[in-house]
C-alpha positions as CSV (number, residue, x, y, z in Angstrom):
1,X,-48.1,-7.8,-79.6
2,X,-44.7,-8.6,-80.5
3,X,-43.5,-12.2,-80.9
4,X,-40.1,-13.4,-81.0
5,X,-38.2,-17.1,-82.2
6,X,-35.8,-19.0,-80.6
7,X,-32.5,-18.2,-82.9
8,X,-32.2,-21.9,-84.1
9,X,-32.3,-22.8,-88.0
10,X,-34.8,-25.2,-87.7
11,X,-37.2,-22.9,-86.2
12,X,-36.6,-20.0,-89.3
13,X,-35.7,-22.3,-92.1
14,X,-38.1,-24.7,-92.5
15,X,-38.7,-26.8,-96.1
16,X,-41.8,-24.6,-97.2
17,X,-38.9,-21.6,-97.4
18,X,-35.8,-22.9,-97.4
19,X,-36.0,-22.4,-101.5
20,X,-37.7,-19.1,-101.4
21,X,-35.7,-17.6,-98.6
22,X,-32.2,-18.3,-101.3
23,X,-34.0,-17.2,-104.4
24,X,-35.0,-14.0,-102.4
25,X,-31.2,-13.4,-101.3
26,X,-29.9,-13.9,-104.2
27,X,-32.8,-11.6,-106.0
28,X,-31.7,-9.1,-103.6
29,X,-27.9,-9.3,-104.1
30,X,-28.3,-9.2,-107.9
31,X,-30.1,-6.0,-108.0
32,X,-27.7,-3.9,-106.2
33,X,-24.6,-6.2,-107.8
34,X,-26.0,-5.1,-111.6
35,X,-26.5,-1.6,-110.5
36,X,-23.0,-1.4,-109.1
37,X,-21.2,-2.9,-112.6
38,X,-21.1,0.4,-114.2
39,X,-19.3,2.3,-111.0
40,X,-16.7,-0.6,-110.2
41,X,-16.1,-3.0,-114.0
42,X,-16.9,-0.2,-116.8
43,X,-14.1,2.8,-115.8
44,X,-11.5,0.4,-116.5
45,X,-12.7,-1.2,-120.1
46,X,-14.7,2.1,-121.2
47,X,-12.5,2.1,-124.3
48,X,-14.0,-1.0,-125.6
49,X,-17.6,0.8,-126.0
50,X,-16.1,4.2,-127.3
51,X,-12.9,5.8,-128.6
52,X,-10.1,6.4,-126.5
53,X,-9.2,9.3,-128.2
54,X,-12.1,11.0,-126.4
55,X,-11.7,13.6,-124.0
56,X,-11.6,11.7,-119.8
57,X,-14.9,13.7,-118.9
58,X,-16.5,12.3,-122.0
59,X,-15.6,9.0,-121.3
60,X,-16.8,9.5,-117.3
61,X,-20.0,11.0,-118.9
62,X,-20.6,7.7,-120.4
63,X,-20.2,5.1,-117.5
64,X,-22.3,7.5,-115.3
65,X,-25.5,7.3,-117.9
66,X,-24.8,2.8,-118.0
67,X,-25.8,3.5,-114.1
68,X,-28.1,6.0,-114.6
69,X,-30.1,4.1,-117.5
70,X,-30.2,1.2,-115.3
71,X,-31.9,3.1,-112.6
72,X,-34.6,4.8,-115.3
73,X,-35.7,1.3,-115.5
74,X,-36.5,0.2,-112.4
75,X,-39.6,2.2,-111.9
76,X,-40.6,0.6,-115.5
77,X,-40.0,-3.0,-113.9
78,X,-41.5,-2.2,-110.4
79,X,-44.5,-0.7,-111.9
80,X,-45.1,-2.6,-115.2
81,X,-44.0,-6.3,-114.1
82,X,-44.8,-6.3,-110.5
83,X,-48.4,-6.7,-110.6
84,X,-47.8,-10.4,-112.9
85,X,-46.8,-11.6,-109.3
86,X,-50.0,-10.4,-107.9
87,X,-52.5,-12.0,-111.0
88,X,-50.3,-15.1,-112.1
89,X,-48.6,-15.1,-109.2
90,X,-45.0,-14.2,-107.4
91,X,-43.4,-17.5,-109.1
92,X,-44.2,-16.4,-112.7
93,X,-43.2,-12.9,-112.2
94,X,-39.6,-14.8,-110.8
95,X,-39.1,-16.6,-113.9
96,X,-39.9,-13.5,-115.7
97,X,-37.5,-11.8,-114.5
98,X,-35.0,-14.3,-113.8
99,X,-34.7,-15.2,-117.6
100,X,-34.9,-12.0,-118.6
101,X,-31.9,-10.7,-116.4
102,X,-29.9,-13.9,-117.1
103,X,-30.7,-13.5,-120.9
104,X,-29.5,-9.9,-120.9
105,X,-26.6,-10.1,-118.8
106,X,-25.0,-12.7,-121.1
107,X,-25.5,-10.4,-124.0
108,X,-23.4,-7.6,-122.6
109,X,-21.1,-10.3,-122.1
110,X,-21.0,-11.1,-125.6
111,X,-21.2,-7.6,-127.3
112,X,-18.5,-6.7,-129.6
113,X,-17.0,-3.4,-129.1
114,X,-16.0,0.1,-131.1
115,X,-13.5,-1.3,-133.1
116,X,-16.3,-3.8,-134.6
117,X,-19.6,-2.0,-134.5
118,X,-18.3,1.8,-133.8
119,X,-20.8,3.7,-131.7
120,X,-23.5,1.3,-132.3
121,X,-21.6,-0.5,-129.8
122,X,-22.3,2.0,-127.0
123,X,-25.6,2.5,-127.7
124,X,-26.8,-1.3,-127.4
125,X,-25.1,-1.3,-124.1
126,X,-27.0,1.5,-122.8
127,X,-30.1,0.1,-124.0
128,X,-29.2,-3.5,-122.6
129,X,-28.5,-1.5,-119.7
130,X,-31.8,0.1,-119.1
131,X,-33.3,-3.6,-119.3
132,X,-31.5,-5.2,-116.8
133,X,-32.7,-2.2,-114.6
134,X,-35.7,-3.2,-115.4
135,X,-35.9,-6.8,-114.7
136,X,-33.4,-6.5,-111.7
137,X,-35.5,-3.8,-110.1
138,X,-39.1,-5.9,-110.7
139,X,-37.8,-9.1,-109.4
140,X,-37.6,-8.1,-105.5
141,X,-41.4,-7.8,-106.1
142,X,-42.2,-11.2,-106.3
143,X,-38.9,-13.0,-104.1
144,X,-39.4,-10.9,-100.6
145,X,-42.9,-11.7,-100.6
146,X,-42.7,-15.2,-101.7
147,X,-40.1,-16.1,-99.0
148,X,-41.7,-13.9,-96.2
149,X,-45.3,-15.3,-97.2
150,X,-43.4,-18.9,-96.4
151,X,-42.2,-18.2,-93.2
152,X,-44.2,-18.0,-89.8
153,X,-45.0,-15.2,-88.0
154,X,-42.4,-15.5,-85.6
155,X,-39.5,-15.8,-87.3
156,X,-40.4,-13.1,-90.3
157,X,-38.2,-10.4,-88.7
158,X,-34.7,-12.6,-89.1
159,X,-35.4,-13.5,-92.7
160,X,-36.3,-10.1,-93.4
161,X,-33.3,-8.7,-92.0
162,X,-31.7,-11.8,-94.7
163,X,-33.2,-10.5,-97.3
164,X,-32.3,-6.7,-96.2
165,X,-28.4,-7.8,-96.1
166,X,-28.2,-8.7,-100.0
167,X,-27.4,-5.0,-100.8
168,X,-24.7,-5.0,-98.9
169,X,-23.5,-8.5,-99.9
170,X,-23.9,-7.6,-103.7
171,X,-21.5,-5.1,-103.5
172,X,-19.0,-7.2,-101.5
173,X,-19.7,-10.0,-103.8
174,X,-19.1,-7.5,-106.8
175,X,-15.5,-6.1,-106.0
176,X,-14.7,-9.7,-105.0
177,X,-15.7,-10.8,-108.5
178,X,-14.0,-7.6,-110.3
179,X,-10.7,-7.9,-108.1
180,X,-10.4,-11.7,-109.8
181,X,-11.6,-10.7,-113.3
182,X,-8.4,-8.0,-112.8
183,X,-6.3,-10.9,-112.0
184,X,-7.1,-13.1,-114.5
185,X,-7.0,-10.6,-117.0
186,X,-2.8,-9.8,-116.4
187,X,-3.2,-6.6,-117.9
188,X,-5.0,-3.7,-118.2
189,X,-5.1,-4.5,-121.6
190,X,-6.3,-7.6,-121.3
191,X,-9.0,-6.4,-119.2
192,X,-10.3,-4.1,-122.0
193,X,-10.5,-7.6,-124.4
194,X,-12.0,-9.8,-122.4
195,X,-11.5,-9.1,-118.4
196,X,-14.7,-6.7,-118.3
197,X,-17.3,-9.7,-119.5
198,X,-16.4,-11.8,-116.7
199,X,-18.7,-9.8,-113.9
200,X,-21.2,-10.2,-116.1
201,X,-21.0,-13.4,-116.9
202,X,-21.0,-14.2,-113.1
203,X,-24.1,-12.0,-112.8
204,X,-25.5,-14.6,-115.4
205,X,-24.4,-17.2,-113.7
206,X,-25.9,-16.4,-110.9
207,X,-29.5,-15.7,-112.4
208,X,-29.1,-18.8,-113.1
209,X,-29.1,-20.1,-110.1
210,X,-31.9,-17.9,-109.2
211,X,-34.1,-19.2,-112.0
212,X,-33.2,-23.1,-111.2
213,X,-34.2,-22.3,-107.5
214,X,-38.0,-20.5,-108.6
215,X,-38.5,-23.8,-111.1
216,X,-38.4,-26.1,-107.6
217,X,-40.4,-23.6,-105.7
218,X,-44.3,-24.0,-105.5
219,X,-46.5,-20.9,-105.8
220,X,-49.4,-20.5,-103.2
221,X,-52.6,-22.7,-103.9
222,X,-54.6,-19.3,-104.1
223,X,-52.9,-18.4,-107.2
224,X,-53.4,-21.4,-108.9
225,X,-57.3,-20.5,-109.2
226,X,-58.3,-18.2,-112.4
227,X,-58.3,-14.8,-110.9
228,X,-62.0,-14.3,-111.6
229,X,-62.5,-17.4,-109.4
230,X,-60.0,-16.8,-106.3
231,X,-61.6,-15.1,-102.9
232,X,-62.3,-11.5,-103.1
233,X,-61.5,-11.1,-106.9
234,X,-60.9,-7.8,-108.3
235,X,-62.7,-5.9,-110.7
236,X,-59.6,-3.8,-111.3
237,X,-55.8,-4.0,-111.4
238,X,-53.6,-4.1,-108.7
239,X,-52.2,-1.1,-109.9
240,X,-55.4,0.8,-109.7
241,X,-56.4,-0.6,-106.6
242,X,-52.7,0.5,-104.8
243,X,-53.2,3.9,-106.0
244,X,-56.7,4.5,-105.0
245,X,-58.3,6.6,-102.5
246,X,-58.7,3.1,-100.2
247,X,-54.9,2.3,-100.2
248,X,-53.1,5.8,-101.0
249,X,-52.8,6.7,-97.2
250,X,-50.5,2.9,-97.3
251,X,-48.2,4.1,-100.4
252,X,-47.5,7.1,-99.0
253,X,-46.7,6.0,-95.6
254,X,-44.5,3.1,-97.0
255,X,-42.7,6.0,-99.5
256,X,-41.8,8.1,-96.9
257,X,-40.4,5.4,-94.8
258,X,-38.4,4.1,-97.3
259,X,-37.1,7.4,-99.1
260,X,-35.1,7.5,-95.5
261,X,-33.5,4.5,-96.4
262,X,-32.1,5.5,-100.0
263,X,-30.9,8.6,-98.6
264,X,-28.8,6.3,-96.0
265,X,-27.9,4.1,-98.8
266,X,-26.9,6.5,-101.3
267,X,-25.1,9.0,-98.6
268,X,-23.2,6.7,-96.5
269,X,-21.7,3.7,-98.4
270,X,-21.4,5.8,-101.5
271,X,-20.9,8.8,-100.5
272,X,-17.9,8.5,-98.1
273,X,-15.5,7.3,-100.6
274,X,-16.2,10.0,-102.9
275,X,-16.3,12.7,-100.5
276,X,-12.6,11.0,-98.8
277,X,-10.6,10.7,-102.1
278,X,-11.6,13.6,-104.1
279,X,-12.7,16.0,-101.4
280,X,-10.6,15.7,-98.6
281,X,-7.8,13.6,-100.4
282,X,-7.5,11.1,-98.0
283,X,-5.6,7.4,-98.9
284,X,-7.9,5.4,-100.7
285,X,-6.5,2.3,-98.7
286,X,-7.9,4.2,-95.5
287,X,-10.9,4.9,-97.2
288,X,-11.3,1.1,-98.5
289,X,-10.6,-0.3,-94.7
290,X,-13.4,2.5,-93.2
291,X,-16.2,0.9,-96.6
292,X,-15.2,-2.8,-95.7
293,X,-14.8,-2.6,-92.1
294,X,-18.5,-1.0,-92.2
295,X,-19.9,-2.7,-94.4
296,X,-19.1,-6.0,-92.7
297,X,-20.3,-5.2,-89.3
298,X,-23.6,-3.8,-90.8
299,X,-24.3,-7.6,-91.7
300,X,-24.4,-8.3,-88.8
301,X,-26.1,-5.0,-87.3
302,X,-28.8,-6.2,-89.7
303,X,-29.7,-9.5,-88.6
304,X,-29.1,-8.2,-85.1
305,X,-31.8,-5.7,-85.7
306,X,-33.8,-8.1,-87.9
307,X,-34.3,-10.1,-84.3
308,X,-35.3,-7.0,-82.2
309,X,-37.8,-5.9,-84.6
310,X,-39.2,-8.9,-84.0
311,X,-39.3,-8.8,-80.0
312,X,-40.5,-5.0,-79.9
313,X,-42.5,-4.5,-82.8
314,X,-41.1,-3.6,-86.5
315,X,-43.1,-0.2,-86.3
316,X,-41.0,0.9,-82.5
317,X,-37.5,-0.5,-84.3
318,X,-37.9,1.4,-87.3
319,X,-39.2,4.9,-85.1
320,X,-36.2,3.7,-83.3
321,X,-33.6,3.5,-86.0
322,X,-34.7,6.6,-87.5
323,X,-34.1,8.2,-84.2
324,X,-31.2,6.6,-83.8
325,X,-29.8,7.9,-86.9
326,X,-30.9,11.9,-86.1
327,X,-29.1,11.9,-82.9
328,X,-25.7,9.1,-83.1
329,X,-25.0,8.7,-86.7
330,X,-25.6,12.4,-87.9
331,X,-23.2,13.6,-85.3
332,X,-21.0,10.4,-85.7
333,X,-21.0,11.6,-89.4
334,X,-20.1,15.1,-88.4
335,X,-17.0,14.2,-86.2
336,X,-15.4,12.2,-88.7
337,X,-15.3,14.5,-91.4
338,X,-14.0,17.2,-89.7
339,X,-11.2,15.0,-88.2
340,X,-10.9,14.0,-91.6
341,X,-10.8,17.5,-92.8
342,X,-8.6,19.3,-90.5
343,X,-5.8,16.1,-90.8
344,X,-6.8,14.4,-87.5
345,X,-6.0,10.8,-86.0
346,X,-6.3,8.6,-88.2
347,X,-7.4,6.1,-85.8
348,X,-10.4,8.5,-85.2
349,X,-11.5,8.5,-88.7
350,X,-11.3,4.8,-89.1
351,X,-13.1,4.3,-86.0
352,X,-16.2,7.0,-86.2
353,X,-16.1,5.6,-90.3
354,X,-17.0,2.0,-89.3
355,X,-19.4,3.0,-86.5
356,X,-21.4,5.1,-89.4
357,X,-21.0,2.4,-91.7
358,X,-22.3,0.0,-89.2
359,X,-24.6,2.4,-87.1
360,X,-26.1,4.1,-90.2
361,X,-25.1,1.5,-93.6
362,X,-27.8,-1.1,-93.3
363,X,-29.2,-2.0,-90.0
364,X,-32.9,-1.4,-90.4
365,X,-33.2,-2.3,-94.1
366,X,-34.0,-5.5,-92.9
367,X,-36.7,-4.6,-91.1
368,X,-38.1,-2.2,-93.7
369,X,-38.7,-4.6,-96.2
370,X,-40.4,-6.8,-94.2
371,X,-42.5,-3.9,-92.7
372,X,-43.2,-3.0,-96.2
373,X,-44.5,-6.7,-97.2
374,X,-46.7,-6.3,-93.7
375,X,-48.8,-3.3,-95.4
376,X,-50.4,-4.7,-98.1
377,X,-52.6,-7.8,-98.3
378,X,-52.1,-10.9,-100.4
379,X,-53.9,-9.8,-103.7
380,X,-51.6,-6.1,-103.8
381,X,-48.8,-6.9,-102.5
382,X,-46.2,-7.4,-104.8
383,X,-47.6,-4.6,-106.7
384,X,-47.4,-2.0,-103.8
385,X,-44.3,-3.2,-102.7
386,X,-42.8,-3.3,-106.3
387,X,-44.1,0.8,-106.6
388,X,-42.7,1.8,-103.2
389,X,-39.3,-0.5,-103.8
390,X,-38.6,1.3,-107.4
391,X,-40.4,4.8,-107.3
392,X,-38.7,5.6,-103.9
393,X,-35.6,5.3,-105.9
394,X,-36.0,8.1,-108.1
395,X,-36.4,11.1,-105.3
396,X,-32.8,10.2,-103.3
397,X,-31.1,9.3,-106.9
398,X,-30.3,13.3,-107.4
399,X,-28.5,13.6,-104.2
400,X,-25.7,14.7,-105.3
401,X,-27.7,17.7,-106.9
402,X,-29.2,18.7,-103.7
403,X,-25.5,18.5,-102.1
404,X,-24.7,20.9,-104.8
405,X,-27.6,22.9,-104.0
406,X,-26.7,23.0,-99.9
407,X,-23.3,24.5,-100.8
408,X,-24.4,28.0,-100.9
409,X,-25.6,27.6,-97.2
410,X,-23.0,25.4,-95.9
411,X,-19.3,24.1,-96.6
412,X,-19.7,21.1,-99.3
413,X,-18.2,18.7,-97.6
414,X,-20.8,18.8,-94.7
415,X,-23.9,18.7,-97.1
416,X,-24.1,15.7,-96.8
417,X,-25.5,16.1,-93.1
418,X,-28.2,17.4,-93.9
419,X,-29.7,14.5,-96.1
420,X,-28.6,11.7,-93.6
421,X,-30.6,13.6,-90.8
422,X,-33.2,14.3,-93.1
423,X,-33.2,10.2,-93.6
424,X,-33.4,9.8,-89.7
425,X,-36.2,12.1,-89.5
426,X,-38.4,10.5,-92.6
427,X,-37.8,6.6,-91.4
428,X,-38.8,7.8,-88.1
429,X,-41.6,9.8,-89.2
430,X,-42.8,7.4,-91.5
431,X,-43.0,4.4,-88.9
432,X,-44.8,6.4,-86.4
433,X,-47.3,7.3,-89.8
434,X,-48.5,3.3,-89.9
435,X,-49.7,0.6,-87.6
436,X,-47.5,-2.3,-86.2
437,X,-47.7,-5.0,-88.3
438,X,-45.4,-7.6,-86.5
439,X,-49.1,-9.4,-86.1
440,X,-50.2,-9.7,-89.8
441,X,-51.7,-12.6,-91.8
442,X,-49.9,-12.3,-94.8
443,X,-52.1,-15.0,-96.3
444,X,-55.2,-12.0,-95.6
445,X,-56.6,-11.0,-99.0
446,X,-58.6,-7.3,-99.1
C-alpha cells in the first residue's frame, strides 16, 4: 500500500537526515556538474592543453575524449568503490570519494599547460579526467542510500525526487559558474590563462563542502560491527552476491528501467541543442530559452512527481511516466522539430520545447533512484545500486552512433524519436518487471 506525507519540512527533514539529505544533493549535482566541464569550460581554453596551430577537428577531437574518459570511469568507480559503502559502510565510501574528487579537481586546477609541459600536459588531464569519473560516478553509491536509509517511509518519495533533481541543478549550477569565470576573465584571452580553472576550483570547493558534511554525519550502528560479526554476514562479496543467480532477476530489472532514463537524459536536454544549432540552424538564444525554460520546470515536475510516487506507488508512477513518455512526449518531440524544420511559429517551438523539457527532462528520475534504493537490501545495496547507476551508463552513451545508424531508415533529424520512445517503452517495461516497493524496510538485511 501506498503511503503519502503531509508536504511540511518538519515531517521530511528531520535531524537524523537533514545532513545526509545535503551531502546526497550535492553528490548528485557534482557528478553531472564534472561530467558537463568538458562540453561547456574546455572549448573555449583548449589551447592551453594543446597547440593552437592544430587543425579545429583535432582540437574538438580532444575535449570530446576529457568527457568521454570521464565516463570510462564511472563503471570503474560504481563497480570497484561501491561495495566499501556496503562492508565499511556508506560514510567511508563518502569520504573516499569526496577527497578523492576534491583532491583531483584542484589538480586540474593547478596544471600547467603546453607552453610549460608540451603534450604531457594533455595527457595528465585526460588521465585526471578519467579519475574524477571515477570518484564522481562511485560517490552516488553511498549518498542516496545514506540519506533515503535516514528518512521514513513516508516521506522517501519527496527526498528522492531531491536527490533525482541534482542533474539538472548541476548543469544550471555549471553555466552559472562558467558564465562568471567568462566575466571575470575580461578576455578570451584571459580565459585561456586562468579563467578555465575557476569551475574547477568551484567543483573543489564544493567537494568540500560535501566532505565537511559526511565528517558530521553518523553511519548506521549495523556497520559499526566487524562484518564477520553483523546479522546475516556474508561469505562473499557484495559484488558476487549482486551478480548471482539469487539477485540477477533484480539487476536486470533495475538496468532496464534505468537505461530508459539515460536515453531521456542523453536525447532530450543534450540533444535538442545540438540538433537546433547545427541541424536545423535555429538561433541559439531560442534554443537557450527552450534548455532553460525546460529545465527549470522539470524541477519542479520532479518533486511534483517525487510526491505522487509516493501516493500511488513508485512501481504505477514509473509504468506511468514511461507511458507517459511513448504517447505525449514522443509526439510532443515530433511536432516541434518539424515546426522547427519547415520554419514554423516560433512561439510553437518554444512552447512544445519546454513541455518536452519538462514533460520528458527529469520528472521521474526522482522516483527511479529511490525505486532503485527500494530493490536491494541493506548489506547489497550500495553495491547494486552503484552497478546499475554506472553500467547503465555505458549502453545509451553511443547514442549518437545509433542516430547515425537510424539515418538510412529515416530523415536524421527525426532519429532521435526512435530512442526517446524506445526510453518510454523500457522505463515502462522495466517497472511493470519488479514489485512495488513504496513498503520496504530499508534497514532489512538478506
Amino acid at each position: 500500500m501506498a503511503t503519502s506525507v503531509a508536504f511540511r519540512p518538519s515531517a521530511i527533514f528531520t535531524d537524523a537526515n537533514r545532513r545526509p539529505v545535503t551531502a546526497g544533493l550535492i553528490s548528485m549535482i557534482l557528478q553531472t556538474y564534472d561530467i558537463s566541464l568538458p562540453a561547456l569550460v574546455l572549448p573555449a581554453a583548449i589551447t592551453y592543453f594543446i597547440p593552437a596551430s592544430l587543425p579545429p577537428v583535432i582540437q574538438a577531437t580532444i575535449v570530446s575524449l576529457t568527457g568521454v574518459v570521464s565516463t570510462l570511469g564511472n563503471p570503474v568507480g560504481g563497480i570497484g568503490l561501491a561495495p566499501v559503502a556496503d562492508r565499511l559502510g556508506r560514510r567511508t565510501l563518502m569520504l573516499i570519494t569526496n577527497i578523492g574528487y576534491t583532491v583531483i579537481a584542484a589538480a586540474i586546477a593547478l596544471l600547467p599547460g603546453y607552453a610549460q609541459w608540451g603534450y604531457w600536459s594533455i595527457g595528465l588531464l585526460l588521465f585526471l579526467r578519467f579519475c574524477n569519473g571515477v570518484f564522481a560516478a562511485s560517490s552516488p553509491a553511498g549518498a542516496v542510500p545514506m540519506a533515503l536509509e535516514r528518512t521514513s517511509k513516508a516521506a522517501r518519495g519527496v527526498i528522492g525526487a531531491l536527490m533525482g533533481i541534482g542533474p539538472t541543478l548541476g548543469i544550471i549550477l555549471l553555466s552559472l559558474v562558467q558564465s562568471a569565470s567568462l566575466a571575470v576573465a575580461h578576455s578570451p584571452a584571459g580565459f585561456v590563462a586562468w579563467g578555465w580553472r575557476l569551475p574547477f576550483w568551484f567543483g573543489a570547493a564544493l567537494g568540500v563542502v560535501e566532505t565537511l558534511l559526511t565528517l558530521r554525519t553518523e553511519d548506521l550502528a549495523y556497520f559499526a560491527a566487524p562484518p564477520a560479526e553483523r546479522p546475516s554476514p556474508r561469505r562473499r562479496s557484495s559484488l558476487v552476491e549482486v551478480f548471482s543467480r539469487r539477485n540477477l532477476a533484480i539487476f536486470a530489472q533495475s538496468m532496464l528501467m534505468y537505461l530508459g532514463f539515460l536515453f531521456i537524459a542523453i536525447n532530450i536536454p543534450v540533444f535538442i541543442p545540438t540538433l537546433f544549432i547545427t541541424y536545423l540552424h535555429q538561433p541559439p538564444q531560442e534554443v537557450n530559452t527552450i534548455v532553460t525554460i525546460g529545465s527549470i520546470g522539470a524541477l519542479f515536475a520532479a518533486i511534483a512527481m517525487g510526491i505522487v510516487g509516493q501516493r500511488v506507488g513508485r512501481r504505477r508512477g514509473l509504468i506511468w511516466g514511461g507511458l507517459w513518455t511513448l504517447v505525449i512526449v514522443t509526439p510532443l518531440y515530433f511536432w516541434m522539430i518539424h515546426t522547427a524544420a519547415t520554419h514554423g511559429s516560433y512561439w510553437t517551438i518554444i512552447i512544445t520545447g519546454v513541455l518536452v523539457g519538462v514533460l520528458g527532462g527529469a520528472p521521474y528520475s526522482g522516483m527511479g533512484l529511490t525505486y532503485l534504493v527500494e530493490r536491494y537490501p541493506l548489506n547489497l545495496r550500495a553495491t547494486g545500486f552503484g552497478a546499475v547507476y554506472s553500467l547503465s551508463t555505458i549502453i545509451p552513451g553511443f547514442s549518437s552512433f545509433y542516430l547515425l545508424a537510424l539515418r538510412a531508415l529515416i530523415p536524421y533529424q527525426y532519429t532521435v524519436l526512435v530512442l526517446v520512445a524506445l526510453a518510454g517503452l523500457l522505463i515502462a517495461w522495466g517497472a511493470w518487471a519488479g514489485p512495488e516497493t513504496n513498503h520496504v524496510d530499508l534497514l532489512h538485511m538478506q
